[in-house]
Backbone and ligand atoms as CSV (ligand in chain L), in Angstrom:
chain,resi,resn,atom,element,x,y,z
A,1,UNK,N,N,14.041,13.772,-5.989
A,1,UNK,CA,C,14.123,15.209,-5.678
A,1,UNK,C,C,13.294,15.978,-6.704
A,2,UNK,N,N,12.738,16.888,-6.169
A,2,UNK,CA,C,11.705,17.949,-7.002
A,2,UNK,C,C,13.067,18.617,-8.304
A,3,UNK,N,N,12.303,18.778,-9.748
A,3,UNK,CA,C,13.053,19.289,-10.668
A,3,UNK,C,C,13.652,20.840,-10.534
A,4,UNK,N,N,12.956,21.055,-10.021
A,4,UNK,CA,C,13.514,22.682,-9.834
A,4,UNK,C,C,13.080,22.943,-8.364
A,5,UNK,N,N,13.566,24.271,-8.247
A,5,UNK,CA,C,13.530,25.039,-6.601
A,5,UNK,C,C,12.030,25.322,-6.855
A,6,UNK,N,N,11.213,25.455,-7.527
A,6,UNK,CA,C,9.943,25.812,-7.911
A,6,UNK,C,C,8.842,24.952,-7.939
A,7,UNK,N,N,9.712,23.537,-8.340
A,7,UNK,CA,C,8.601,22.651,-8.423
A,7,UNK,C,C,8.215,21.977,-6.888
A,8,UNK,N,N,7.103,21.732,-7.080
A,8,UNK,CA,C,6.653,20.700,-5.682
A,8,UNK,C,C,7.397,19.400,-5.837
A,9,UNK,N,N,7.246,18.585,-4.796
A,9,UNK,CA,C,7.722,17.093,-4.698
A,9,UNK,C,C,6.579,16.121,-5.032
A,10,UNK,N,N,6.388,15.828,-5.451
A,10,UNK,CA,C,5.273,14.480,-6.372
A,10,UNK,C,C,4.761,13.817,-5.890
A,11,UNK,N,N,3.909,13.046,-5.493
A,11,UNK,CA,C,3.741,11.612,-4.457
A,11,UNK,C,C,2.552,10.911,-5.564
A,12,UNK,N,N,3.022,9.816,-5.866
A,12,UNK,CA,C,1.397,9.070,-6.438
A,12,UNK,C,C,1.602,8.035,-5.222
A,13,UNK,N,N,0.413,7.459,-4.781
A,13,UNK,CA,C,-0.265,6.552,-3.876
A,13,UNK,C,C,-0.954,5.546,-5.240
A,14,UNK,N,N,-0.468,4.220,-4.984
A,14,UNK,CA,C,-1.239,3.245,-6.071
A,14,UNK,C,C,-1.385,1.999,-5.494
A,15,UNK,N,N,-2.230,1.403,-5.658
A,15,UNK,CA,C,-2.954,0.081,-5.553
A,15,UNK,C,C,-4.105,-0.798,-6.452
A,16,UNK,N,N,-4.768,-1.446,-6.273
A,16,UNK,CA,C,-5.205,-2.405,-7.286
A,16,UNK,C,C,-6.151,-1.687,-7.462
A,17,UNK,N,N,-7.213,-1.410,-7.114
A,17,UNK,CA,C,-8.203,-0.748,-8.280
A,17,UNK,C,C,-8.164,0.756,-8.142
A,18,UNK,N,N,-7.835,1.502,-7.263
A,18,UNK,CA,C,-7.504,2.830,-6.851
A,18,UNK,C,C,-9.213,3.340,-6.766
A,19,UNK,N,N,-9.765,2.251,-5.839
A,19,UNK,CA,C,-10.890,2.587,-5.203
A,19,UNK,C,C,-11.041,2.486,-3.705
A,20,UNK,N,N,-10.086,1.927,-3.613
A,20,UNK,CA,C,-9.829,1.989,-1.719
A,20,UNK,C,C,-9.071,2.386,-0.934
A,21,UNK,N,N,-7.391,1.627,-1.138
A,21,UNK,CA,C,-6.193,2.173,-0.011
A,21,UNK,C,C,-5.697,3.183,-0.772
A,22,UNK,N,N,-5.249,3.765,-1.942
A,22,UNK,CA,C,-4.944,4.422,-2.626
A,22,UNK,C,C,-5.539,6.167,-2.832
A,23,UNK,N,N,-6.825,5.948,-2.829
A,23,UNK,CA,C,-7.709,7.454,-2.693
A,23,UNK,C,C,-7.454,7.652,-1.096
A,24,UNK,N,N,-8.019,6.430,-0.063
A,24,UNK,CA,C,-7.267,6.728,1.365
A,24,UNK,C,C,-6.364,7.686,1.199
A,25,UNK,N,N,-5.327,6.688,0.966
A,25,UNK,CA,C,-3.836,7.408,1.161
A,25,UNK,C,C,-4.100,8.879,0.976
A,26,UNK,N,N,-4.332,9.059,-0.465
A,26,UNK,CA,C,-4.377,10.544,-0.634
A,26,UNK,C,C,-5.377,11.873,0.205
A,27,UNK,N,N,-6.127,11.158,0.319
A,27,UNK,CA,C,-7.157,11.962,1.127
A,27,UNK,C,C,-6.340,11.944,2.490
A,28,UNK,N,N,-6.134,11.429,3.222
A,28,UNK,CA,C,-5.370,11.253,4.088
A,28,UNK,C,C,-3.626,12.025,4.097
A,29,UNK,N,N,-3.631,11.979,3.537
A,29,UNK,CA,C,-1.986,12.886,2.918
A,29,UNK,C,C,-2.160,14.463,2.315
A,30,UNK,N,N,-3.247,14.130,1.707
A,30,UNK,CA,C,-3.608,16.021,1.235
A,30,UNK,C,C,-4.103,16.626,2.918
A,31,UNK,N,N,-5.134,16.197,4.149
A,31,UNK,CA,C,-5.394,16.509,4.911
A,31,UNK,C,C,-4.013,16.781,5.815
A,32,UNK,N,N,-3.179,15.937,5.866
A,32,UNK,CA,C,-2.166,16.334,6.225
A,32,UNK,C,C,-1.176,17.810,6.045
A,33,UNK,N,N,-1.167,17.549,4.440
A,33,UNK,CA,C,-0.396,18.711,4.021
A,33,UNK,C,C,-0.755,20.121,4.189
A,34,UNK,N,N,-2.093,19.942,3.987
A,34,UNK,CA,C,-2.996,21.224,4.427
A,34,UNK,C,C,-3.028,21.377,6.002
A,35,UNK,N,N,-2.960,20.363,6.670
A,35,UNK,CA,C,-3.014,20.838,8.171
A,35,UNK,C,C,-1.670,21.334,8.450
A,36,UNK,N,N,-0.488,21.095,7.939
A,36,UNK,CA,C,1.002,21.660,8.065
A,36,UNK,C,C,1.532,22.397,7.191
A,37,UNK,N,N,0.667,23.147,6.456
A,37,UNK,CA,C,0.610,24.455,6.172
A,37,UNK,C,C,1.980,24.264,4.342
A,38,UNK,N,N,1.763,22.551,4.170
A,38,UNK,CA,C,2.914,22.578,2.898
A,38,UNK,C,C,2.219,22.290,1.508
A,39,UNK,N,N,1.283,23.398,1.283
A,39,UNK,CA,C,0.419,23.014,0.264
A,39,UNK,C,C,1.532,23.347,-1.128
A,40,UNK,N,N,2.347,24.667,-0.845
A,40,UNK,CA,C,3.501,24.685,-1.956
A,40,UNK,C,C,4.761,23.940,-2.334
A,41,UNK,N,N,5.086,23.001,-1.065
A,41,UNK,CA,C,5.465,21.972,-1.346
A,41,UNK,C,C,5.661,20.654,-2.068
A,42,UNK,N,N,4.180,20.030,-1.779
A,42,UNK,CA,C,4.040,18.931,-2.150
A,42,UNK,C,C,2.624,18.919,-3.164
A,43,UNK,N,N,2.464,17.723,-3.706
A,43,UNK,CA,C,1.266,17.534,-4.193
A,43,UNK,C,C,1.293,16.075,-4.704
A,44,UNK,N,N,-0.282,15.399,-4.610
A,44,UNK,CA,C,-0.283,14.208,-4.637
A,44,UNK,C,C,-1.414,13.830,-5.742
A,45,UNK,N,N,-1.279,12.905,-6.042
A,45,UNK,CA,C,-2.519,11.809,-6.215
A,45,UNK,C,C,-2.552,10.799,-6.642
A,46,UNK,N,N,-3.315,9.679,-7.199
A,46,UNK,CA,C,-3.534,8.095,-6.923
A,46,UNK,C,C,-4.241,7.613,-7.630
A,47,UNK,N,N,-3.580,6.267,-8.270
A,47,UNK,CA,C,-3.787,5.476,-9.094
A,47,UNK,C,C,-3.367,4.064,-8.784
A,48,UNK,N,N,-4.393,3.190,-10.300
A,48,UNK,CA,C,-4.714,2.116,-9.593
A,48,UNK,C,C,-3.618,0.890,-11.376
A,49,UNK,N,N,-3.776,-0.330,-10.391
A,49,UNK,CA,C,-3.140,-1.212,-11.764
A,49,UNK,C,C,-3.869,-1.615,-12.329
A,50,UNK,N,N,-4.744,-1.813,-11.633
A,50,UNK,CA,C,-6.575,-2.601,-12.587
A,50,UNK,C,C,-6.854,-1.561,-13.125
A,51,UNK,N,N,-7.564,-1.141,-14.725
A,51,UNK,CA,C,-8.053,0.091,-14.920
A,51,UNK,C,C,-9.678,-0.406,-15.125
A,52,UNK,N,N,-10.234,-1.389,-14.458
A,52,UNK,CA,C,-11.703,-1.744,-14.171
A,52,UNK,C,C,-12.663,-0.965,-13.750
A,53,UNK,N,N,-11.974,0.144,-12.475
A,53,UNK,CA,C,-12.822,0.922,-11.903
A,53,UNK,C,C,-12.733,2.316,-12.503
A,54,UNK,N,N,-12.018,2.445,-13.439
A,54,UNK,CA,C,-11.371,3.790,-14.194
A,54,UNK,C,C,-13.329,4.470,-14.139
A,55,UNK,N,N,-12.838,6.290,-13.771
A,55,UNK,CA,C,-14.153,7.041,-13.667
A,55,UNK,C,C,-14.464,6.892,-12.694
A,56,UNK,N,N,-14.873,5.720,-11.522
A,56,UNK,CA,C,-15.476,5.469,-10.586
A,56,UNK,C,C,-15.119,6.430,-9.438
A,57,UNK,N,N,-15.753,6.993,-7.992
A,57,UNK,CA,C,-15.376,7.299,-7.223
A,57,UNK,C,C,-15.053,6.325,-6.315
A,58,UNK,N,N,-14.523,6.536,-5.094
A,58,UNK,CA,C,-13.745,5.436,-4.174
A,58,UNK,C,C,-15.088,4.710,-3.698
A,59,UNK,N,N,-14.858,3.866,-3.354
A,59,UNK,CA,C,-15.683,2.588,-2.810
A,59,UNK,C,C,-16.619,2.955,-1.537
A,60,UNK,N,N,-17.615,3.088,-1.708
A,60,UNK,CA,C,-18.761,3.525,-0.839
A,60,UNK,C,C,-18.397,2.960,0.900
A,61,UNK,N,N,-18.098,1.900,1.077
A,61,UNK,CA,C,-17.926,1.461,2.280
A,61,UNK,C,C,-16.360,2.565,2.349
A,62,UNK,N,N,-15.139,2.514,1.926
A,62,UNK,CA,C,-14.401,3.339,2.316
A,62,UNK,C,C,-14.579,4.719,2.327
A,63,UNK,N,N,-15.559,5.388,1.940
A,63,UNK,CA,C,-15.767,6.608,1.670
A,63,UNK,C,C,-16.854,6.992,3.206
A,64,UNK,N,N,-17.161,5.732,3.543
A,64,UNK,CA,C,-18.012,6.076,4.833
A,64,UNK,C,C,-17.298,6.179,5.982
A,65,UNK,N,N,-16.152,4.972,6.279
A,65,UNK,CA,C,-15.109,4.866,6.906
A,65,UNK,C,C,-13.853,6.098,7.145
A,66,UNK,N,N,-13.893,6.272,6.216
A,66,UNK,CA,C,-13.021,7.795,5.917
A,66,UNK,C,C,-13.688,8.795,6.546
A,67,UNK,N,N,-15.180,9.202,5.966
A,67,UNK,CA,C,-15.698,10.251,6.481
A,67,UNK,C,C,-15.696,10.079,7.729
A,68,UNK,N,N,-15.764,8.818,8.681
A,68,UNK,CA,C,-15.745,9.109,10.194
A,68,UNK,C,C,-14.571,9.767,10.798
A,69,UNK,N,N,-13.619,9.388,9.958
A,69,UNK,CA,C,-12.700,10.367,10.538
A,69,UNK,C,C,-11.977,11.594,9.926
A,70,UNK,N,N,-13.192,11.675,9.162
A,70,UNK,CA,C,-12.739,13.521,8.814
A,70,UNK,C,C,-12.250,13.934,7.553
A,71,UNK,N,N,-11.490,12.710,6.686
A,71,UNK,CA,C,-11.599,12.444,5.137
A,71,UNK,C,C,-12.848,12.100,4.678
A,72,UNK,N,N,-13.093,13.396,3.493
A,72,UNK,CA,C,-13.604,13.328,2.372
A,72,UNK,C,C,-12.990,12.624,1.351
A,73,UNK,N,N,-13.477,11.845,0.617
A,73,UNK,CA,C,-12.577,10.917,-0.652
A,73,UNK,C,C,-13.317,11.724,-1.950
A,74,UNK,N,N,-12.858,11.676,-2.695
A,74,UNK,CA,C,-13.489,12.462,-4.171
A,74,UNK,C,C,-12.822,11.793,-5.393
A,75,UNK,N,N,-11.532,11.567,-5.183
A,75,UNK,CA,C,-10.876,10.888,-6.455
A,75,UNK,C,C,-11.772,10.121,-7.320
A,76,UNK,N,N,-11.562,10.298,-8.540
A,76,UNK,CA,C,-11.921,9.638,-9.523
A,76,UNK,C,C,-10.605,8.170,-9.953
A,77,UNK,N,N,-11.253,6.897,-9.815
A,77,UNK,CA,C,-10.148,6.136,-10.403
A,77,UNK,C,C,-9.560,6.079,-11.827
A,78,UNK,N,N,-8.408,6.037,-11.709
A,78,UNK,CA,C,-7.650,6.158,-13.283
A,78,UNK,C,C,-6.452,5.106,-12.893
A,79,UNK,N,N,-6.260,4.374,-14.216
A,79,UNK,CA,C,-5.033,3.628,-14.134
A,79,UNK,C,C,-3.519,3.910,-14.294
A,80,UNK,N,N,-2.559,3.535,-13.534
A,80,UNK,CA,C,-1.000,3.916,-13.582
A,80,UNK,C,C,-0.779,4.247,-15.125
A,81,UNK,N,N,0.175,4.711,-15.760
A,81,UNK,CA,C,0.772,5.005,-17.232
A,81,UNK,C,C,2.005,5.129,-16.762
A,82,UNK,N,N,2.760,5.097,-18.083
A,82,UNK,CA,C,3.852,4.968,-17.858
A,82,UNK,C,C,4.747,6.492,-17.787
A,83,UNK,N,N,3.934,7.516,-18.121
A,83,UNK,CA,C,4.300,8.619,-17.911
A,83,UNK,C,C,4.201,9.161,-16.378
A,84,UNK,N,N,3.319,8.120,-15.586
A,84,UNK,CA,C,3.819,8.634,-14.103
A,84,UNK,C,C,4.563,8.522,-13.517
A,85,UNK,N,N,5.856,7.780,-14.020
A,85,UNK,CA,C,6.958,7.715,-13.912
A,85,UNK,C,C,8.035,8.778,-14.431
A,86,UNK,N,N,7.501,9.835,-15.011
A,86,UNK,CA,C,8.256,11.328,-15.319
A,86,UNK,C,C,7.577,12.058,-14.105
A,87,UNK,N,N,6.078,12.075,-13.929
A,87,UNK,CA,C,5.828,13.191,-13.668
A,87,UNK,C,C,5.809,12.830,-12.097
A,88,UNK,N,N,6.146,12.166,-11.521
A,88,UNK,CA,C,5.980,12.072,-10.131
A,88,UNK,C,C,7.502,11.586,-9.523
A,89,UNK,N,N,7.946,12.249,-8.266
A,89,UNK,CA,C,9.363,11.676,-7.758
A,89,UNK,C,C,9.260,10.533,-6.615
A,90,UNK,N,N,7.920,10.480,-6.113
A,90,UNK,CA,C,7.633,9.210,-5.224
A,90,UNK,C,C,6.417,8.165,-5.824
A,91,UNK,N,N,6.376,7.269,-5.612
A,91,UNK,CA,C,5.737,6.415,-6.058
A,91,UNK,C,C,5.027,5.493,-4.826
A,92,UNK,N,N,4.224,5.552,-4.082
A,92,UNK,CA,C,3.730,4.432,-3.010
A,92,UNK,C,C,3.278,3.290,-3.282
A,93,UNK,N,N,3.705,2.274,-3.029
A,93,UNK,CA,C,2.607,1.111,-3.436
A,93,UNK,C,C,2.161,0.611,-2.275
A,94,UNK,N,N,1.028,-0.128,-2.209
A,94,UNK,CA,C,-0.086,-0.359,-0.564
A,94,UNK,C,C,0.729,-1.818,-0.505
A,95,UNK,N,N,0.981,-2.794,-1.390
A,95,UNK,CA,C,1.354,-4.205,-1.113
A,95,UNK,C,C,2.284,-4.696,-1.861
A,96,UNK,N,N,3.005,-5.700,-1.630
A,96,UNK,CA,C,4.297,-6.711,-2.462
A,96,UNK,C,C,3.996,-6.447,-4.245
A,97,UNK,N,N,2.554,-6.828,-4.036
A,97,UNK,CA,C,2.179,-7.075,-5.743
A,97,UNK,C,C,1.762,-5.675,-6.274
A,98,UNK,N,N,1.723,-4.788,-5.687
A,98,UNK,CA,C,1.719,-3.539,-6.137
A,98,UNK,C,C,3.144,-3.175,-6.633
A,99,UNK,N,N,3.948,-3.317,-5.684
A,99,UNK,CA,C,5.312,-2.740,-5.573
A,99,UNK,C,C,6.147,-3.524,-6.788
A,100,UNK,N,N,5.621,-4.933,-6.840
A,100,UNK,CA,C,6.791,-5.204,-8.189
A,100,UNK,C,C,6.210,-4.943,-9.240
A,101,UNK,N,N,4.800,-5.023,-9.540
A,101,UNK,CA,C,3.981,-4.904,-10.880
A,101,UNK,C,C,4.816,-3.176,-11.037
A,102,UNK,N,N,4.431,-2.686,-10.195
A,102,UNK,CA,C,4.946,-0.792,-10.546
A,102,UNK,C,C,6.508,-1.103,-10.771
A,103,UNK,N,N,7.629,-1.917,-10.686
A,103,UNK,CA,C,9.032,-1.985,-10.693
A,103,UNK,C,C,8.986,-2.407,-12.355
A,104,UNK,N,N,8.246,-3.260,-12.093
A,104,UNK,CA,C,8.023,-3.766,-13.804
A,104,UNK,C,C,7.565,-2.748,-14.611
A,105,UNK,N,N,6.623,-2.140,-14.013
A,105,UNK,CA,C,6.371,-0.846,-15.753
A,105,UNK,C,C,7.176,0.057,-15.484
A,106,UNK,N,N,8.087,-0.086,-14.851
A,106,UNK,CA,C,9.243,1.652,-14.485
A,106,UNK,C,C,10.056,1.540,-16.386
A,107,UNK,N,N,10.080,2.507,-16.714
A,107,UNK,CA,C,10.742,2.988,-18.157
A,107,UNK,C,C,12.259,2.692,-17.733
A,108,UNK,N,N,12.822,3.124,-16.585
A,108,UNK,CA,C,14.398,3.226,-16.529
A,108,UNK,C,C,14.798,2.804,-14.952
A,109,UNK,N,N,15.694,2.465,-14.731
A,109,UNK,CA,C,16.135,2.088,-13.350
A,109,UNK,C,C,16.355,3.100,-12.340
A,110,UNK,N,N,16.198,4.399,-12.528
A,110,UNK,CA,C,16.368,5.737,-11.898
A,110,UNK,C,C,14.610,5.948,-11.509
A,111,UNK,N,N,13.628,5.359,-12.234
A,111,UNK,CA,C,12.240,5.232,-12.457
A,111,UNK,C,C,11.742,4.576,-11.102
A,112,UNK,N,N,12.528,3.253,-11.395
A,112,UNK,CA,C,12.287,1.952,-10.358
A,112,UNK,C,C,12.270,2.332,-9.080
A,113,UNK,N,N,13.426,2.825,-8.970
A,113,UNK,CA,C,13.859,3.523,-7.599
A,113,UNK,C,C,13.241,4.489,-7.028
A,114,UNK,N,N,12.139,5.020,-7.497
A,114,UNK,CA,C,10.950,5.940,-7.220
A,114,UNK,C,C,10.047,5.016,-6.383
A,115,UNK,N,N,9.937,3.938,-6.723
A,115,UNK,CA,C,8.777,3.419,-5.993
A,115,UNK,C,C,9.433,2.517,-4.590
A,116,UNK,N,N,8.101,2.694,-3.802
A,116,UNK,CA,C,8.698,2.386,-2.423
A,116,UNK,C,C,6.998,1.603,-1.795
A,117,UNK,N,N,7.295,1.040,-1.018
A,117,UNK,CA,C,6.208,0.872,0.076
A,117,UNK,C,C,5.659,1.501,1.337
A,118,UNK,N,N,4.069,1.312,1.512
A,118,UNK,CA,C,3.553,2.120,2.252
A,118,UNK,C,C,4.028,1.784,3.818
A,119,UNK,N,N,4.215,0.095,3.625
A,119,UNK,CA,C,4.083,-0.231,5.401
A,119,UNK,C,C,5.397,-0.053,5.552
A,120,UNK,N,N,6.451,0.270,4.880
A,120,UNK,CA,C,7.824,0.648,5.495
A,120,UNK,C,C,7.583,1.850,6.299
A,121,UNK,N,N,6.907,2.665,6.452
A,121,UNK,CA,C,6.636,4.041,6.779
A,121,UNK,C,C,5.967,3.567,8.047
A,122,UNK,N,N,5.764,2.707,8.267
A,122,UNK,CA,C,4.880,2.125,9.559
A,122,UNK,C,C,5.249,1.608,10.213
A,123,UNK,N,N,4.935,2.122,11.938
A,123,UNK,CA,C,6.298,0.710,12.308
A,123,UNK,C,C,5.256,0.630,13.691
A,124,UNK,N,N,4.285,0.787,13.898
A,124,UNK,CA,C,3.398,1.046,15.438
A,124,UNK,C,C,2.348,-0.486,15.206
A,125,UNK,N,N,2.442,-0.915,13.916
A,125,UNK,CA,C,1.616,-2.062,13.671
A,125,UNK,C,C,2.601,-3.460,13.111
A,126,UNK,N,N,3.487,-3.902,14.085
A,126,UNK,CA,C,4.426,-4.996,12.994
A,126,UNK,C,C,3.778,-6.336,12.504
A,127,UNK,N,N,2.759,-6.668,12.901
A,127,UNK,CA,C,2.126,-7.428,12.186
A,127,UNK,C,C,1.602,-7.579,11.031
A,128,UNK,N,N,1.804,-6.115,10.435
A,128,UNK,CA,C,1.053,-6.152,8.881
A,128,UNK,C,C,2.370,-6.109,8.066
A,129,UNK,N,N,2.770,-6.323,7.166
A,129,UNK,CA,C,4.093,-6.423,6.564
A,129,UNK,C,C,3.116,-6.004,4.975
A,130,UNK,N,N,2.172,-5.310,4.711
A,130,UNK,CA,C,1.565,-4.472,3.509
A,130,UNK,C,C,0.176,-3.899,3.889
A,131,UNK,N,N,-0.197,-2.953,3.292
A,131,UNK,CA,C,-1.735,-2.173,3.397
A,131,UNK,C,C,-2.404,-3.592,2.899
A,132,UNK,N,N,-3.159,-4.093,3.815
A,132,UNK,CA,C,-4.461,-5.295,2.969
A,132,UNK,C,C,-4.868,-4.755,1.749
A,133,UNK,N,N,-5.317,-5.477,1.106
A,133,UNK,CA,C,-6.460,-5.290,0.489
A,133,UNK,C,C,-8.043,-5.304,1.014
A,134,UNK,N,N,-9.179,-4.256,1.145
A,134,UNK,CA,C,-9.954,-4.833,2.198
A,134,UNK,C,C,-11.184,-4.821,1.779
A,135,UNK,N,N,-10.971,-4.978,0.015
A,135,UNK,CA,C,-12.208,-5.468,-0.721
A,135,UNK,C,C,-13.360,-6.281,-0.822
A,136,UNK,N,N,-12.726,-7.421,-0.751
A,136,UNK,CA,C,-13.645,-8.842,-0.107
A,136,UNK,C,C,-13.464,-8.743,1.876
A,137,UNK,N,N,-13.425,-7.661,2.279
A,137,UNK,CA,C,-13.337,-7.820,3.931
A,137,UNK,C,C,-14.567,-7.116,4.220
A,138,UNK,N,N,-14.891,-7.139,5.191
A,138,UNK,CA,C,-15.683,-6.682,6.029
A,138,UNK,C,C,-15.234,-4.858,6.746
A,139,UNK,N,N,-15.820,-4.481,7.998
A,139,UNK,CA,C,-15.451,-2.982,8.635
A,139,UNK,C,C,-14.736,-3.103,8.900
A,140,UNK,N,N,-14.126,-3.818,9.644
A,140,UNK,CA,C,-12.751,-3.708,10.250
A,140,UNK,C,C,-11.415,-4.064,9.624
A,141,UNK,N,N,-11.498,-4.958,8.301
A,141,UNK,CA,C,-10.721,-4.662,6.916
A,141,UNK,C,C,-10.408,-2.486,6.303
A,142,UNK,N,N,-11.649,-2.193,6.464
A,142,UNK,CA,C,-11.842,-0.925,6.694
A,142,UNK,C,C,-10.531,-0.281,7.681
A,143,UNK,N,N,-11.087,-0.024,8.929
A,143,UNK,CA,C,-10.914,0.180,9.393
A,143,UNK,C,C,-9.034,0.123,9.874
A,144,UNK,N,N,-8.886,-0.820,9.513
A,144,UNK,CA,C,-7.142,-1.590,10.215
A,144,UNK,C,C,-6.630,-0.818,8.517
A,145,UNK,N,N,-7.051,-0.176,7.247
A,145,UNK,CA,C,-6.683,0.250,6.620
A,145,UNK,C,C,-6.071,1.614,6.741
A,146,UNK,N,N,-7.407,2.144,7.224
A,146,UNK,CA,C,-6.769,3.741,7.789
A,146,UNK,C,C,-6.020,3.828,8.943
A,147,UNK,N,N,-5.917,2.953,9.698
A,147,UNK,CA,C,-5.055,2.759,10.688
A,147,UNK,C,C,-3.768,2.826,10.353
A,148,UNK,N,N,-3.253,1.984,9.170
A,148,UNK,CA,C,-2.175,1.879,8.735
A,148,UNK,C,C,-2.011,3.041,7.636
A,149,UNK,N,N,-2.834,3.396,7.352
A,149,UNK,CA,C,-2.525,5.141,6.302
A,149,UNK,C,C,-2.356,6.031,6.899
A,150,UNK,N,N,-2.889,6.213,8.162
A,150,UNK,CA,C,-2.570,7.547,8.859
A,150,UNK,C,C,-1.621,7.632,9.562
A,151,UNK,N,N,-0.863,6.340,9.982
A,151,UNK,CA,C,0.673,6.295,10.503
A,151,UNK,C,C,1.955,6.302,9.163
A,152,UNK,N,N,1.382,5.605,8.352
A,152,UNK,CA,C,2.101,5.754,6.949
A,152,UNK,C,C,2.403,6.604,6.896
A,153,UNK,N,N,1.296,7.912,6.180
A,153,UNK,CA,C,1.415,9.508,5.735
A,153,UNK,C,C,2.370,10.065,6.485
A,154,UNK,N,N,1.387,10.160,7.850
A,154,UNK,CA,C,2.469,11.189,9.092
A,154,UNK,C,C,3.491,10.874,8.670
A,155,UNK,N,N,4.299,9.751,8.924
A,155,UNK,CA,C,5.605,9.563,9.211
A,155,UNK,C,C,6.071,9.711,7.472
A,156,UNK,N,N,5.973,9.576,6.538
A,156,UNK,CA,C,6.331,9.541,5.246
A,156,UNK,C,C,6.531,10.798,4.924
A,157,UNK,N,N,5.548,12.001,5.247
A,157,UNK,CA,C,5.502,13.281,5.319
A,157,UNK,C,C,6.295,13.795,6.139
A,158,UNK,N,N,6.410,13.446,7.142
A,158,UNK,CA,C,7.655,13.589,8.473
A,158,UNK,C,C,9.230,13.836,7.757
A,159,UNK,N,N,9.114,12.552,7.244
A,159,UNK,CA,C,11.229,12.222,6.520
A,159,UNK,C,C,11.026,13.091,5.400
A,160,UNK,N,N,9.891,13.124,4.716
A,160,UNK,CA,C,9.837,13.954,3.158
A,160,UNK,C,C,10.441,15.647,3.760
A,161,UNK,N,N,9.624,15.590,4.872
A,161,UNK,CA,C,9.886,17.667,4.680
A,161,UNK,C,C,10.830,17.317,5.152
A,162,UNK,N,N,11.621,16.689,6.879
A,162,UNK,CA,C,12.618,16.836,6.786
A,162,UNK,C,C,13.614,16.974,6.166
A,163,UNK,N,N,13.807,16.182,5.031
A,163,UNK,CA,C,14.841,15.919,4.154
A,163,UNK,C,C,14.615,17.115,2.379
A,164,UNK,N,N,13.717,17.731,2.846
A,164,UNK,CA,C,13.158,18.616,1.842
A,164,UNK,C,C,13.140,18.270,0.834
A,165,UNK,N,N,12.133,17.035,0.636
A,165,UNK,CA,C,11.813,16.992,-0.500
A,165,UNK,C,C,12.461,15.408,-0.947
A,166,UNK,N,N,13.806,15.187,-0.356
A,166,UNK,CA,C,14.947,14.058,-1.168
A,166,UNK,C,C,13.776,12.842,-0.261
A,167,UNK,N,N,13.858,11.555,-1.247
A,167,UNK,CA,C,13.831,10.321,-1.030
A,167,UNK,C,C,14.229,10.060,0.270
A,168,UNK,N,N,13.543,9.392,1.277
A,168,UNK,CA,C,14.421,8.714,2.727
A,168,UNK,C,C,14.093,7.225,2.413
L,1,4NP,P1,P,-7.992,-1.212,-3.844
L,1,4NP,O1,O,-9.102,-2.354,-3.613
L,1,4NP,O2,O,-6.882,-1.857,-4.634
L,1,4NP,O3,O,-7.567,-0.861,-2.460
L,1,4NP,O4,O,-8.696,-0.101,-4.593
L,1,4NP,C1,C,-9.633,-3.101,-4.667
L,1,4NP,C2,C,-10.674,-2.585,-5.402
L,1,4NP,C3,C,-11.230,-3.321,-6.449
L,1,4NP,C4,C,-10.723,-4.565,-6.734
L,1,4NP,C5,C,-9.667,-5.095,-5.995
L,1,4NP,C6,C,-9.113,-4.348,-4.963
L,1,4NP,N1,N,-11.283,-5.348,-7.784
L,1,4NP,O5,O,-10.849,-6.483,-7.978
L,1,4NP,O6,O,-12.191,-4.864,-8.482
């Protein structure tokens, strides 16, 4: 839950280098918020566990992929800290090994419980049981990514306002 009646609700989006599903996500989730008018609401952004690509912008093949459908990507990659565990009340992770590596650096067990997964939010694709990774893939690694981010968001954004703000 947001700290005060004032504050927004938090969201970091994280994955392994926070050059692909991760800037997605967000680009994809800020377009959202802005299209449903909850820019005082919420606020997001995204980080990675590798800090390899730290500075970099998102990954040229996803940044082309995106733009076809109407996301701009801009993020700069930066790596998780352990202070994003104060400053944020949701935590996304894209895959299994996202989700426990982030359980493992949580400071406190109230921390832990911040972080959640992306493909739980998804339910129109049951064959994927995590966001790929679609680094070593080809377009349609691409492609089956934003597929699964833009049903993610919606619906994640969906239970978030409903529930104003609280964890679903
Ligand atoms: P991401 O993809 O986690 O979706 O940003 C990757 C980007 C870079 C690497 C791995 C995954 N890498 O090993 O450099």
């Amino acid at each position: 839950m947001a700290n005060s009646l004032n504050d927004k609700y938090k969201i970091l989006f994280v994955c392994l280098g926070n050059i692909c599903r991760s800037p997605a996500a967000q680009a994809i989730m800020q377009k959202y918020i802005d299209e449903r008018g909850l820019q005082n609401k919420f606020e997001i952004d995204s980080a990675g566990l590798y800090g390899g690509h730290a500075g970099e912008l998102p990954d040229k093949r996803m940044r082309v992929h995106a733009r076809q459908r109407g996301y701009v990507l801009e993020h700069r990659s930066r790596p998780v800290t352990e202070s994003d565990f104060n400053e944020f009340n949701l935590i996304v992770a894209m895959d299994d090994s996202n989700y426990s590596r982030l359980k493992s650096l949580a400071p406190t067990v109230e921390d832990e419980e911040k972080v959640v997964r992306m493909i739980d939010y998804v339910k129109n694709f049951p064959q994927f049981h995590s966001v790929p990774d679609p680094y070593y893939e080809g377009a349609e690694g691409f492609e089956i990514v934003l597929d699964l981010l833009e049903e993610g968001c919606s619906s994640l954004l969906s239970s978030l306002n409903k529930n104003q703000g609280e964890k679903v």
